[in-house]
Short mmCIF file of the C-alpha atoms (twelve columns), coordinates in Angstrom:
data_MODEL
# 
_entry.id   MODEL 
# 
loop_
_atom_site.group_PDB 
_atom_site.id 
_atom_site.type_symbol 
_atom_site.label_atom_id 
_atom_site.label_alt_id 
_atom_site.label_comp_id 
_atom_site.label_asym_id 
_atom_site.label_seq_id 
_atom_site.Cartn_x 
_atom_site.Cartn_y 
_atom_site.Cartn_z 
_atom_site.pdbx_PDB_model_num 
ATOM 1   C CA . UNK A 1   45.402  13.990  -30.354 1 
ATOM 2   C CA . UNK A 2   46.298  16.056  -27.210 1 
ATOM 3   C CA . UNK A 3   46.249  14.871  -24.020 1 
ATOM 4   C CA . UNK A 4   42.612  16.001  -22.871 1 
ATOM 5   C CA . UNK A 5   40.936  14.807  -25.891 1 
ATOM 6   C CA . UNK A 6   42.490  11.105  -25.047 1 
ATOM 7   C CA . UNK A 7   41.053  11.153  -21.743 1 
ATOM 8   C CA . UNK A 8   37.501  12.107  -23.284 1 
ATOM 9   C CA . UNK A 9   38.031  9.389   -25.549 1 
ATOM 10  C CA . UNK A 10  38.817  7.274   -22.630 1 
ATOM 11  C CA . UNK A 11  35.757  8.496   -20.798 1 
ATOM 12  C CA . UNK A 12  33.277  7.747   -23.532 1 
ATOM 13  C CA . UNK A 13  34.513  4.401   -24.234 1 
ATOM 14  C CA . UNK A 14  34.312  3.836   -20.040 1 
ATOM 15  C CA . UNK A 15  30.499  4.971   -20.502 1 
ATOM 16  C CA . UNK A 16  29.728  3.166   -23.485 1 
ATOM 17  C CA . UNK A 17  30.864  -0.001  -22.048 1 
ATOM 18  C CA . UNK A 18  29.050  0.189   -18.955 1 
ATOM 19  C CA . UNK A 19  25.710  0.954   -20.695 1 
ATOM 20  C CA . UNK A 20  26.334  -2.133  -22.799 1 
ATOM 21  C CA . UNK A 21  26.486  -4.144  -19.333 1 
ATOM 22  C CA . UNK A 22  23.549  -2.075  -18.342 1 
ATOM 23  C CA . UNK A 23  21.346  -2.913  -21.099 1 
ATOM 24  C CA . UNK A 24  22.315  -6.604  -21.155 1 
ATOM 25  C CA . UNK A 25  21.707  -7.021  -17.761 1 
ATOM 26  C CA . UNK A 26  18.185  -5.537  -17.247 1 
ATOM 27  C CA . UNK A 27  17.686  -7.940  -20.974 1 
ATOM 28  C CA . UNK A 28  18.821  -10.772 -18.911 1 
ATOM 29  C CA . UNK A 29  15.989  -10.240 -15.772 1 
ATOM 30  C CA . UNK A 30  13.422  -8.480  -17.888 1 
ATOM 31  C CA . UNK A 31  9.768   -10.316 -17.159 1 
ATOM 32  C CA . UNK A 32  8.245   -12.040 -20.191 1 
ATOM 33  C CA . UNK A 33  6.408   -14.587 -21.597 1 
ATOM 34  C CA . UNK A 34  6.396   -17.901 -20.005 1 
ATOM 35  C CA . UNK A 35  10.202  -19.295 -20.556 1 
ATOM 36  C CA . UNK A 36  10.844  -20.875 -23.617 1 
ATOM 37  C CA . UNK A 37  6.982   -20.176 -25.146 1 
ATOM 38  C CA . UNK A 38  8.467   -18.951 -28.474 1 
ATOM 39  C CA . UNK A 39  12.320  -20.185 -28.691 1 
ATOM 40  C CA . UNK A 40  11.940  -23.651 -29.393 1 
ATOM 41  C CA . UNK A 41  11.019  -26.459 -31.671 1 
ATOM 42  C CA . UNK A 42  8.190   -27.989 -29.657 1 
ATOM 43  C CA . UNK A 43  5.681   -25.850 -28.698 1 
ATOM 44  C CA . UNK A 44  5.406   -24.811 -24.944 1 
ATOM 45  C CA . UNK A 45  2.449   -26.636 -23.332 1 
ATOM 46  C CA . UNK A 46  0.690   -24.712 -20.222 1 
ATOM 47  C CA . UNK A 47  -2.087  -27.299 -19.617 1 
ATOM 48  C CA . UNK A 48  -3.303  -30.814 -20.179 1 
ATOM 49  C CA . UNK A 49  -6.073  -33.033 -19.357 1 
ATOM 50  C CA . UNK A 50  -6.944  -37.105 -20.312 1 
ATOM 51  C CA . UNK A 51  -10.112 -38.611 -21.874 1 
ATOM 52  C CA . UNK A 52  -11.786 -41.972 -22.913 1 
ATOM 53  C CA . UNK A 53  -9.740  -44.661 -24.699 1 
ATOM 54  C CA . UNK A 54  -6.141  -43.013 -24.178 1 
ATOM 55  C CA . UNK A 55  -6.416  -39.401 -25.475 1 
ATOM 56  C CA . UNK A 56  -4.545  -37.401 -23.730 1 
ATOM 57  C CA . UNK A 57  -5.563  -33.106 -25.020 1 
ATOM 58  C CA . UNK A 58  -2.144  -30.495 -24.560 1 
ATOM 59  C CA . UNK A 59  -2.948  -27.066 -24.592 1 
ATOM 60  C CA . UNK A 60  0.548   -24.878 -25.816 1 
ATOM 61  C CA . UNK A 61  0.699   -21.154 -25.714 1 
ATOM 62  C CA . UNK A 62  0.275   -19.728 -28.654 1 
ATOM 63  C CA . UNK A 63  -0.590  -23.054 -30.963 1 
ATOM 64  C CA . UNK A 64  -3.858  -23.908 -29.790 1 
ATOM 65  C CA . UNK A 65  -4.827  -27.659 -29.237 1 
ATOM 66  C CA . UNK A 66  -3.158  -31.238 -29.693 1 
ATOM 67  C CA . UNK A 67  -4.677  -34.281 -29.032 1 
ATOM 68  C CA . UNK A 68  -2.630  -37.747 -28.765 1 
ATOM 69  C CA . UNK A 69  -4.807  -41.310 -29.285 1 
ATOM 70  C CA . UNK A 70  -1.926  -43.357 -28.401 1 
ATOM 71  C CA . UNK A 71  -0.291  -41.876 -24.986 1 
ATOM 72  C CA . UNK A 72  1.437   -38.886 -26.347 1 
ATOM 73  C CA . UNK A 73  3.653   -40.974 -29.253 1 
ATOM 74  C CA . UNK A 74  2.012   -38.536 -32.110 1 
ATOM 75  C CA . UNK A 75  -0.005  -35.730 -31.668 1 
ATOM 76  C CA . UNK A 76  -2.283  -33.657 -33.906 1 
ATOM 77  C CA . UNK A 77  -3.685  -30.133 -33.824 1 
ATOM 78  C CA . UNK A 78  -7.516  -30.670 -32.908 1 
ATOM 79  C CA . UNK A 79  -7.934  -26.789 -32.038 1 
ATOM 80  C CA . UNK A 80  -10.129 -25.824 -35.268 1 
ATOM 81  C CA . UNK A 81  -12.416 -23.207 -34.330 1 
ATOM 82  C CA . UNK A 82  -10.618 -22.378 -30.963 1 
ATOM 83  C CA . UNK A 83  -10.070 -18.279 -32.155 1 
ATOM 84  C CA . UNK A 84  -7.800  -17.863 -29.490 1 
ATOM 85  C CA . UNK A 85  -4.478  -20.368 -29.774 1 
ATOM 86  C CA . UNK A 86  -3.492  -19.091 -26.300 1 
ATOM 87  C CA . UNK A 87  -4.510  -22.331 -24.203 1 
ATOM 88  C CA . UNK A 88  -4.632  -21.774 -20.199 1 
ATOM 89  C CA . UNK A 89  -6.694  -25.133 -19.012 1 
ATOM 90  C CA . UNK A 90  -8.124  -28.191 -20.198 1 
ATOM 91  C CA . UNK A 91  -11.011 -30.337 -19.103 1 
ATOM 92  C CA . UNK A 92  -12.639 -33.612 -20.370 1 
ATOM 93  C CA . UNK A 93  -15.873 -34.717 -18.615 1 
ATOM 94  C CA . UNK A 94  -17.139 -38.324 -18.049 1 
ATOM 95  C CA . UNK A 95  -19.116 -38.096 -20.815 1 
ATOM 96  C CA . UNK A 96  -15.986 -37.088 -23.097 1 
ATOM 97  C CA . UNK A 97  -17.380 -33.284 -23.799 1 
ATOM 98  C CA . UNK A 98  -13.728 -31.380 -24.008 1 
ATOM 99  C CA . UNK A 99  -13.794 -28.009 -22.784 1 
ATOM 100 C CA . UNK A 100 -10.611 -25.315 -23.263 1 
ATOM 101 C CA . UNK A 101 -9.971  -22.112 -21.253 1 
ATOM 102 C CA . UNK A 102 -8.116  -19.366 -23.476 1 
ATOM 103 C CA . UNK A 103 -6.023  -16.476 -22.640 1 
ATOM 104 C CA . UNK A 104 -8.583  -13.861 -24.397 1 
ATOM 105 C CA . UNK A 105 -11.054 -15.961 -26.302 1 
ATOM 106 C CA . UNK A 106 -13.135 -17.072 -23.434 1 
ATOM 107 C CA . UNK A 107 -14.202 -21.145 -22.983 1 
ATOM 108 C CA . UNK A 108 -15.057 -23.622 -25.876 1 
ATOM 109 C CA . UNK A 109 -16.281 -26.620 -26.495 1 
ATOM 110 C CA . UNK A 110 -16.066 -29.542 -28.030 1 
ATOM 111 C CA . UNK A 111 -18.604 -32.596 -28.468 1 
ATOM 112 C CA . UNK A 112 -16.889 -34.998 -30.878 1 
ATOM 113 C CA . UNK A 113 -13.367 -34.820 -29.392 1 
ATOM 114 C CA . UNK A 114 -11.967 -31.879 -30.451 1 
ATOM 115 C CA . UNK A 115 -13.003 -32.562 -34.212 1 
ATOM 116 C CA . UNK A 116 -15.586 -29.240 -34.278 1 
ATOM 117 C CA . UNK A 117 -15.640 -26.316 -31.762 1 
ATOM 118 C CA . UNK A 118 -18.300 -23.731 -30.069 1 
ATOM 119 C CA . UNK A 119 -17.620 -20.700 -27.627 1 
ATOM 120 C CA . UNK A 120 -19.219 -21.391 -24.742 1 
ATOM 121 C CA . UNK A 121 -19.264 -17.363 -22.977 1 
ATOM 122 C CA . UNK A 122 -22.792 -16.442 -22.446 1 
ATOM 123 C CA . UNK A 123 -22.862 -15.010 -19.013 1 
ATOM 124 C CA . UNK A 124 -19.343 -14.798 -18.502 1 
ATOM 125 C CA . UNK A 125 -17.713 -10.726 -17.777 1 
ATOM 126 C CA . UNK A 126 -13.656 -11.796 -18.229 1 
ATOM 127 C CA . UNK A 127 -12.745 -14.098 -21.275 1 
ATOM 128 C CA . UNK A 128 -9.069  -14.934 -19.406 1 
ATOM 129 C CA . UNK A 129 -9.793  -18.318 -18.172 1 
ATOM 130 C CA . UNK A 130 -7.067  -20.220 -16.105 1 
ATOM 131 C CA . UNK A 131 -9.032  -22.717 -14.547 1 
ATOM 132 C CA . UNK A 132 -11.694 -25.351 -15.719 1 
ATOM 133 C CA . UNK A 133 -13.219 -28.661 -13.288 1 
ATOM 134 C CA . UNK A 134 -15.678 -30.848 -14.517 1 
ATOM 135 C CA . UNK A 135 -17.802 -32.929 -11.602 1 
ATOM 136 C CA . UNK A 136 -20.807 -35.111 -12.805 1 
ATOM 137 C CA . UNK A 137 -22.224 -33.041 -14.815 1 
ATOM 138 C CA . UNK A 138 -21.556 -28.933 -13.468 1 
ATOM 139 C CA . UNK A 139 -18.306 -27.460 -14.412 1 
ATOM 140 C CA . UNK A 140 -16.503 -24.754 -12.818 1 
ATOM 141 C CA . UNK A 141 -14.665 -21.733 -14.492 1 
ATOM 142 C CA . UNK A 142 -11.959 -19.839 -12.734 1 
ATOM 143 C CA . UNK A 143 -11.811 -16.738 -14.927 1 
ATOM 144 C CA . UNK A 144 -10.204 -12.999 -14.367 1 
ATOM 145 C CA . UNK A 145 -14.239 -11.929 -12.613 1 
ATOM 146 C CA . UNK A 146 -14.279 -14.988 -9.793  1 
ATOM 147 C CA . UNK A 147 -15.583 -18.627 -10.353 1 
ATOM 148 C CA . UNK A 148 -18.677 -19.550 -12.641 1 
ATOM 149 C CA . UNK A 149 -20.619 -22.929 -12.996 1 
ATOM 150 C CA . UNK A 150 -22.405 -24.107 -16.129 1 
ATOM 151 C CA . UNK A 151 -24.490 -27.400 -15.971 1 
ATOM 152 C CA . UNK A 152 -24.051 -30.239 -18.581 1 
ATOM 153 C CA . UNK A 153 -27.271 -28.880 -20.272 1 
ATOM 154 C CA . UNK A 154 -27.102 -25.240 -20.447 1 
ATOM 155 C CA . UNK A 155 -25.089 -22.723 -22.729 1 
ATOM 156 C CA . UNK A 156 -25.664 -20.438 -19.661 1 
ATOM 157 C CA . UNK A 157 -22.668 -19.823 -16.852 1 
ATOM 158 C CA . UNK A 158 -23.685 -18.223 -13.612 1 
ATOM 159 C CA . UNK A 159 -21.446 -16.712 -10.816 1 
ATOM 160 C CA . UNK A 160 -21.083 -19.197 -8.270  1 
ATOM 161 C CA . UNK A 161 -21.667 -16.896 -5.253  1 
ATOM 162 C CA . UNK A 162 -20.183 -13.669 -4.552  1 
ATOM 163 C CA . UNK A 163 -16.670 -12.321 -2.844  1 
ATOM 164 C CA . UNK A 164 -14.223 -12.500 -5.352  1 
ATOM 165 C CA . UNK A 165 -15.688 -9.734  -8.194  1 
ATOM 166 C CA . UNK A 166 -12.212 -9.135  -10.146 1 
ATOM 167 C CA . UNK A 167 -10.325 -11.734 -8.978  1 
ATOM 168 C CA . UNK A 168 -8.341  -13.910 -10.785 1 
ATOM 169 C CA . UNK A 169 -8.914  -17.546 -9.879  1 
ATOM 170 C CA . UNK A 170 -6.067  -19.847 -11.195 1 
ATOM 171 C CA . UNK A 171 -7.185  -23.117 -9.130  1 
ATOM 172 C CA . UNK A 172 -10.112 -24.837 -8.717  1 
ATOM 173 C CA . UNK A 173 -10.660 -27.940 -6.399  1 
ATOM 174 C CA . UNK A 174 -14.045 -29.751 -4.876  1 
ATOM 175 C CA . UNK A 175 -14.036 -32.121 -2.177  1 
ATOM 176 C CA . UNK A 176 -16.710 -34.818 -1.798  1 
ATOM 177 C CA . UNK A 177 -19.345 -32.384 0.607   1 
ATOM 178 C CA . UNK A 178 -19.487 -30.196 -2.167  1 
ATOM 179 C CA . UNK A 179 -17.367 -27.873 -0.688  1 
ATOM 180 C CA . UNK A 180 -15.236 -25.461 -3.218  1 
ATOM 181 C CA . UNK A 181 -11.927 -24.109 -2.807  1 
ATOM 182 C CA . UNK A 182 -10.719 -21.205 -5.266  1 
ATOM 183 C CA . UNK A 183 -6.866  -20.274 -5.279  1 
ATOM 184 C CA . UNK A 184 -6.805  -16.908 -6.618  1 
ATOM 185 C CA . UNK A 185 -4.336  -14.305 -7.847  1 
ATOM 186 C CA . UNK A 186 -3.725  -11.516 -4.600  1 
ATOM 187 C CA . UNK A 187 -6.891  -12.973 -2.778  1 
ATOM 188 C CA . UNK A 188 -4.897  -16.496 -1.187  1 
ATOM 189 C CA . UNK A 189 -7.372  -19.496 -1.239  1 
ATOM 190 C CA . UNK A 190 -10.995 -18.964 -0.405  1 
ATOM 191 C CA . UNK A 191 -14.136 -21.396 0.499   1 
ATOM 192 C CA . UNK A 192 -17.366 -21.874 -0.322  1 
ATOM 193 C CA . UNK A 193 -19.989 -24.459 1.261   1 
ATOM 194 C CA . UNK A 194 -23.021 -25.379 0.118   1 
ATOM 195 C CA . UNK A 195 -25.853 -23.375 1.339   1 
ATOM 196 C CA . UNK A 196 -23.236 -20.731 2.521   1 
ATOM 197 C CA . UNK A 197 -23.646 -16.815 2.029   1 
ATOM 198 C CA . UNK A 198 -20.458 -16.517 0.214   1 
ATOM 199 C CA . UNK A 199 -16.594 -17.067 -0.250  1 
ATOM 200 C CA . UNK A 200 -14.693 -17.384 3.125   1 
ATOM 201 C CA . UNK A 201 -10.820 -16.193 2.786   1 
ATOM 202 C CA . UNK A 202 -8.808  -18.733 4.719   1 
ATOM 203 C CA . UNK A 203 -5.712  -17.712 6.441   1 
ATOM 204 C CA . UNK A 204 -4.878  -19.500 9.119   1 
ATOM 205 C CA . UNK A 205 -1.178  -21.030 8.689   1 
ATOM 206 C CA . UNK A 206 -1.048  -20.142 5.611   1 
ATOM 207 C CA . UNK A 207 3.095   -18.571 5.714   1 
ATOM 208 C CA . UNK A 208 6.258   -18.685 4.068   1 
ATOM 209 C CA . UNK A 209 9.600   -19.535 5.294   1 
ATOM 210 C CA . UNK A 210 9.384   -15.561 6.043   1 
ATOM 211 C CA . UNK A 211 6.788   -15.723 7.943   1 
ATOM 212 C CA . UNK A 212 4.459   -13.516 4.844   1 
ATOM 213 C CA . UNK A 213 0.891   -14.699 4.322   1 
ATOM 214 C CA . UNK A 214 0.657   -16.651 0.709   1 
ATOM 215 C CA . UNK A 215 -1.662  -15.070 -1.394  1 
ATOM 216 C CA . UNK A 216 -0.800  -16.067 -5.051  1 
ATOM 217 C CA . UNK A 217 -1.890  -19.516 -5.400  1 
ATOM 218 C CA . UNK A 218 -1.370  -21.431 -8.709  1 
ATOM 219 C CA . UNK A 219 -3.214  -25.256 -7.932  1 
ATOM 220 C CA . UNK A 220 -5.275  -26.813 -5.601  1 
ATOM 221 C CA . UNK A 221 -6.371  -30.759 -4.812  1 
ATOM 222 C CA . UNK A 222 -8.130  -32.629 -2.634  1 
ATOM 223 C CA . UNK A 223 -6.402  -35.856 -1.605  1 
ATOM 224 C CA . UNK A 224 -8.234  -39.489 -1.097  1 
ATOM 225 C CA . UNK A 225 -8.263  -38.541 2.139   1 
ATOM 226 C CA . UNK A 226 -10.207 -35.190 2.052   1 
ATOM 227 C CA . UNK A 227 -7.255  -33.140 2.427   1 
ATOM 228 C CA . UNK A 228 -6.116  -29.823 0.580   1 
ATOM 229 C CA . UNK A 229 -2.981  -29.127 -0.801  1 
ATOM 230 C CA . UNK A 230 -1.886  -25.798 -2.359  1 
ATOM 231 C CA . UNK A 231 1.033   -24.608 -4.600  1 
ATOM 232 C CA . UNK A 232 1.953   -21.533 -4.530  1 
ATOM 233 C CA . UNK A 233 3.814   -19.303 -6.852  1 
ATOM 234 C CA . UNK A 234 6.997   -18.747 -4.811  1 
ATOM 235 C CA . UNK A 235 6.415   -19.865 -1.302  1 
ATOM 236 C CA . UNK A 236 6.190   -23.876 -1.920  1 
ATOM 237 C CA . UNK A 237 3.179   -26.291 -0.606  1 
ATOM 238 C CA . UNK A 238 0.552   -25.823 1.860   1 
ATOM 239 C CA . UNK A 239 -1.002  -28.807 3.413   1 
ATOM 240 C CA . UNK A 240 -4.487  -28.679 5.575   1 
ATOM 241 C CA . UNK A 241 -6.197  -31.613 7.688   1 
ATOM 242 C CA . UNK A 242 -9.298  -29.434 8.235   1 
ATOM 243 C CA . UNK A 243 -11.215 -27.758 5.444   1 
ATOM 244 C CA . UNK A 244 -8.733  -25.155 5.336   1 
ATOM 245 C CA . UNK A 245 -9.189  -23.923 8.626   1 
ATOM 246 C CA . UNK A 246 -5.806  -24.030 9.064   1 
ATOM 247 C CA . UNK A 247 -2.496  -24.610 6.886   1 
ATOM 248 C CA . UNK A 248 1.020   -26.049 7.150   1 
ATOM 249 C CA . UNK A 249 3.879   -25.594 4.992   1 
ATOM 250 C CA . UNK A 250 5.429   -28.806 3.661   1 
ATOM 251 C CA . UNK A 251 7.827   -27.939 1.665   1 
ATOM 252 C CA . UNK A 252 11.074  -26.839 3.363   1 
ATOM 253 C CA . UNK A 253 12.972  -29.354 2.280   1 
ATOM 254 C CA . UNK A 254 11.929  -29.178 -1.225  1 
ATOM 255 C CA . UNK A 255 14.879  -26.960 -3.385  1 
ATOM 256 C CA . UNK A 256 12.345  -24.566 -5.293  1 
ATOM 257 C CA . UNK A 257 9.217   -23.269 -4.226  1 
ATOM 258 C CA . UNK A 258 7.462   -22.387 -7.814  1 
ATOM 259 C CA . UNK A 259 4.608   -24.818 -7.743  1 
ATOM 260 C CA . UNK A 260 3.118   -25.847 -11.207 1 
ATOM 261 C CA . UNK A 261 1.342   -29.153 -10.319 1 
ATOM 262 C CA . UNK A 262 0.565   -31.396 -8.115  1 
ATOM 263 C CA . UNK A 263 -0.648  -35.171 -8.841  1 
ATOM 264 C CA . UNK A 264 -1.429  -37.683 -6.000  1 
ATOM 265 C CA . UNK A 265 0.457   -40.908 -6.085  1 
ATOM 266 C CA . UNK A 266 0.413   -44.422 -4.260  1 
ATOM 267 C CA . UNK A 267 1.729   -43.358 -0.421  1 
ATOM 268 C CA . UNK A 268 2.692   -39.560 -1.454  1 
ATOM 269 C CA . UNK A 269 2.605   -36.596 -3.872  1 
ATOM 270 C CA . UNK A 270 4.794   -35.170 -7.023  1 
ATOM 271 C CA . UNK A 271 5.258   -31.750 -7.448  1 
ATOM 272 C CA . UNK A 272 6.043   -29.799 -10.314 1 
ATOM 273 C CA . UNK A 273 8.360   -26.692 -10.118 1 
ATOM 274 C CA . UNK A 274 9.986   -24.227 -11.685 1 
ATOM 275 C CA . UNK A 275 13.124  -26.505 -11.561 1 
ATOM 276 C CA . UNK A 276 11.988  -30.044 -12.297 1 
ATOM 277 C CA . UNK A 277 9.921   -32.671 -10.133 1 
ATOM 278 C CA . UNK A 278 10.042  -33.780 -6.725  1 
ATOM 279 C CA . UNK A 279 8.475   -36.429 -4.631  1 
ATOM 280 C CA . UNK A 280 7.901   -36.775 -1.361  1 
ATOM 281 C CA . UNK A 281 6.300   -40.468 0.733   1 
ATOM 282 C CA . UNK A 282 6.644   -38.649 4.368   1 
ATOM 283 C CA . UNK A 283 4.430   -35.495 4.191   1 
ATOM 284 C CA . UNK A 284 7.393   -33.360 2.872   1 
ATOM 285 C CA . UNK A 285 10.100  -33.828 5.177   1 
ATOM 286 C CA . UNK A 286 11.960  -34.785 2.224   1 
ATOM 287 C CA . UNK A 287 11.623  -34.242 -1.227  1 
ATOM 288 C CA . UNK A 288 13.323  -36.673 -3.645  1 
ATOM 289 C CA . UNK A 289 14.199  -35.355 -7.701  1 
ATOM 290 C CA . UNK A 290 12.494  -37.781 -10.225 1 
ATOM 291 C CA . UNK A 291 13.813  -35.998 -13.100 1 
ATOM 292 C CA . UNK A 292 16.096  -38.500 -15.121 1 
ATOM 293 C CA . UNK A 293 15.272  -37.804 -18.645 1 
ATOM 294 C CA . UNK A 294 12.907  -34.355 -18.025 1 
ATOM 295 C CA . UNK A 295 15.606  -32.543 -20.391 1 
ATOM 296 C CA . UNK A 296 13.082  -29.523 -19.881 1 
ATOM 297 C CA . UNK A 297 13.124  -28.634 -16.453 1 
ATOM 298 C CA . UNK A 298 10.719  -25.885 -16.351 1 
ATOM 299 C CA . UNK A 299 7.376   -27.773 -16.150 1 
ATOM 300 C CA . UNK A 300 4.488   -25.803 -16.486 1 
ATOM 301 C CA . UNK A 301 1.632   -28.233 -15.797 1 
ATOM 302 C CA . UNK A 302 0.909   -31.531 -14.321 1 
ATOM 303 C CA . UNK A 303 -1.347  -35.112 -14.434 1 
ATOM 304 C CA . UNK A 304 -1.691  -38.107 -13.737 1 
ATOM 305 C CA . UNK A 305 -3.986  -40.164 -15.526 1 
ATOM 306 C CA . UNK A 306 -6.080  -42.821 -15.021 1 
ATOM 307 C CA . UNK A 307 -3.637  -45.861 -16.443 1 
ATOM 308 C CA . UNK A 308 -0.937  -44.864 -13.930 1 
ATOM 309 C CA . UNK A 309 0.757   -42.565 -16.322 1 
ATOM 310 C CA . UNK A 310 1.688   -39.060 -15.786 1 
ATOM 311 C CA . UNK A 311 2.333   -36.517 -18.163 1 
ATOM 312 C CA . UNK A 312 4.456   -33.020 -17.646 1 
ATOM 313 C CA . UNK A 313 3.869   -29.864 -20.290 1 
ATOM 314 C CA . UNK A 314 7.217   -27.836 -20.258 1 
ATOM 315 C CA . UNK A 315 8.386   -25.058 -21.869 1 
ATOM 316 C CA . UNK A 316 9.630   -27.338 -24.426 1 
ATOM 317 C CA . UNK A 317 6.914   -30.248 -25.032 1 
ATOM 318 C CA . UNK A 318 5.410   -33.202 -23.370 1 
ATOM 319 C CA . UNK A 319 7.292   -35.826 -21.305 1 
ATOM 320 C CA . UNK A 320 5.462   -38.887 -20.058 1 
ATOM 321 C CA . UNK A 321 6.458   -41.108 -17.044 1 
ATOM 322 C CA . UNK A 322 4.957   -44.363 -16.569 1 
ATOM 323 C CA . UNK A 323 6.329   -45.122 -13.340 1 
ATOM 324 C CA . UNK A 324 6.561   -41.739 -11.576 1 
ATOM 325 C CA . UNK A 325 10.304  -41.613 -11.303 1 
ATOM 326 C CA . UNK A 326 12.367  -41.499 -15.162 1 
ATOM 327 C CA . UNK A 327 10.443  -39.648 -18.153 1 
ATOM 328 C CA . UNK A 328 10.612  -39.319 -21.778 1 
ATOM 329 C CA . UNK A 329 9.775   -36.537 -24.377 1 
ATOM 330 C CA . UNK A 330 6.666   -37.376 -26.489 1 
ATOM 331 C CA . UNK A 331 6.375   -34.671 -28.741 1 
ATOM 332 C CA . UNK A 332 5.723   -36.103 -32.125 1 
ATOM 333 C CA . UNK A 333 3.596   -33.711 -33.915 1 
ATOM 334 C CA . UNK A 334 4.387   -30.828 -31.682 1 
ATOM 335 C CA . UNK A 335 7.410   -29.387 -33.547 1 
ATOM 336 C CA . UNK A 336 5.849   -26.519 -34.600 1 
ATOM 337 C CA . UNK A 337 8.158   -23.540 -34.537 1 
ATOM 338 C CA . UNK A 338 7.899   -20.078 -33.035 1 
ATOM 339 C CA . UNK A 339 4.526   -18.836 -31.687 1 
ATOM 340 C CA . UNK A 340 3.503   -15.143 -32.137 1 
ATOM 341 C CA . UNK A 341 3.608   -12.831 -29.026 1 
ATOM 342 C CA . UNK A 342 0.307   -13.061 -27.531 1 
ATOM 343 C CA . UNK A 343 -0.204  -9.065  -28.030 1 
ATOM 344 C CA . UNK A 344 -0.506  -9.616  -31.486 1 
ATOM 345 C CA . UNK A 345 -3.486  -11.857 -30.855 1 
ATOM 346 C CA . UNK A 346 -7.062  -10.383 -32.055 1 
# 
């Protein structure tokens, strides 16, 4: 081999390699399903809700529904029916109707605890539902078209008022006046009062560490004390004293600012991130870790119920806490493989 065919040699090995590090790298930060969704033994579980005598109802991505009787120690799939096994929320009312949000399937519903099923979409324009609230008996939809209301004895939803046509809502919350508060996708968090002529887009205080408006919002809640607090997708908590009029971050101190839930607790709040779960008693100048045993840090939803339990979905299962500070997995009945990507969903 002469001399200038070496150093083309040379040169196409040089390239080679470097697209090899090219391609792995852009593998490596390519955006995707929700981490872990379809690379591990239990399924990933984006949303979960508690009824009557113990159930507790875990909606995965991409295996449709579990129920557990007995506090998450063995579940079964309850999801016949449900034509879309892409589960975004989960609500039980007081009078133990369950209702599921899907990805593309629109809202069903279930009257004898998940045993039978019935789509519940008359009225609705988008079928991508990310947020359901039951109160009394009127519950809310936040959908991919703004929020909706349905009441206990109608098959009927109706848009709640308008100002947020083509918005995706991804948090619901009501506080004791009536008054609703939507967290949307683009739009920030916006208000509506009873009697009002429409959604109000609230602002005020509403910043990053950067000093850039919020404007993706993933959950809402209304504390015991009338108070709102917001998660956002990358710029931590919001806290506000005053119906939203105005906002103040409280979460500098907390190490990652990908909210996925929020549950109120005795003298403070837990928080659910992107990297595990914090707690803070002092309105978030600090933020303690309460993660011993959450072997799956990426949590992807949030409760507490009513027997002082609180239960995380992660990218890998269920974990239940019974004291708020060390967790276990409960995932009994959830090994269930691999999902299929959602774009192969009809």
């Amino acid at each position: 081999m002469s001399a200038a065919d070496l150093n083309v040699s040379r040169v196409r090995i040089c390239v080679g390699m470097l697209l090899f590090v090219s391609v792995a790298a852009v593998g490596a930060h390519a955006e995707g399903p929700p981490a872990g969704a379809f690379d591990q033994s239990a399924t990933s579980v984006q949303a979960l809700a508690t009824g009557g005598n113990g159930a507790v109802y875990a909606g995965s991505f991409g295996h449709g529904l579990f129920r557990s009787l007995d506090r998450g120690g063995i579940w079964e799939p309850v999801g016949n029916g449900i034509t879309d096994p892409y589960i975004l929320s989960v609500t039980v009312t007081t009078a133990g109707i369950v209702y599921v949000g899907t990805f593309r399937g629109g809202i069903f519903r279930s009257r004898d605890e998940g045993k039978t099923w019935q789509p519940v979409n008359a009225g609705l324009k988008r079928l991508e539902v990310k947020a359901l609230m039951a109160v009394d008996e009127e519950l809310y939809a936040g959908t991919g078209d703004g929020v909706y209301r349905l009441h206990g004895s109608e098959d009927r939803w109706a848009v709640v008022t308008t100002g947020l046509d083509d918005v995706l809502v991804h948090a619901l919350a009501r506080s004791s006046d009536g008054t609703l508060y939507a967290g949307t996708s683009g739009k920030g968090i916006l208000r509506f009062k009873r009697n009002s002529s429409g959604w109000v887009r609230l602002q005020a205080g509403l910043k990053n560490h950067e000093g850039m408006i919020e404007n993706f919002i993933r959950v809402i809640v209304v504390d015991q004390e009338q108070g709102i607090m917001a998660g956002t997708f990358d710029g931590g908590v919001f806290h506000s004293a005053d119906g939203g009029q105005t906002w103040r971050g409280i979460s500098r101190a907390l190490p990652n600012d990908s909210i996925r839930g929020i549950a109120l607790v005795d003298h403070g709040v837990i928080v659910a991130t992107g990297n595990g779960i914090f707690k803070t008693v002092d309105k978030g100048k600090q933020w303690v870790p309460v993660n011993k045993g959450l072997t799956s840090p990426s949590v992807q939803s949030l409760i507490a119920s009513g027997d002082g339990r609180y239960y995380a979905g992660t990218s890998a299962g269920v974990f239940r806490s019974d004291d708020g500070l060390t967790w276990m997995a409960v995932n009994q009945g959830l090994e269930v493989g691999m999902a299929p990507p959602p774009f192969l969903f009809r």
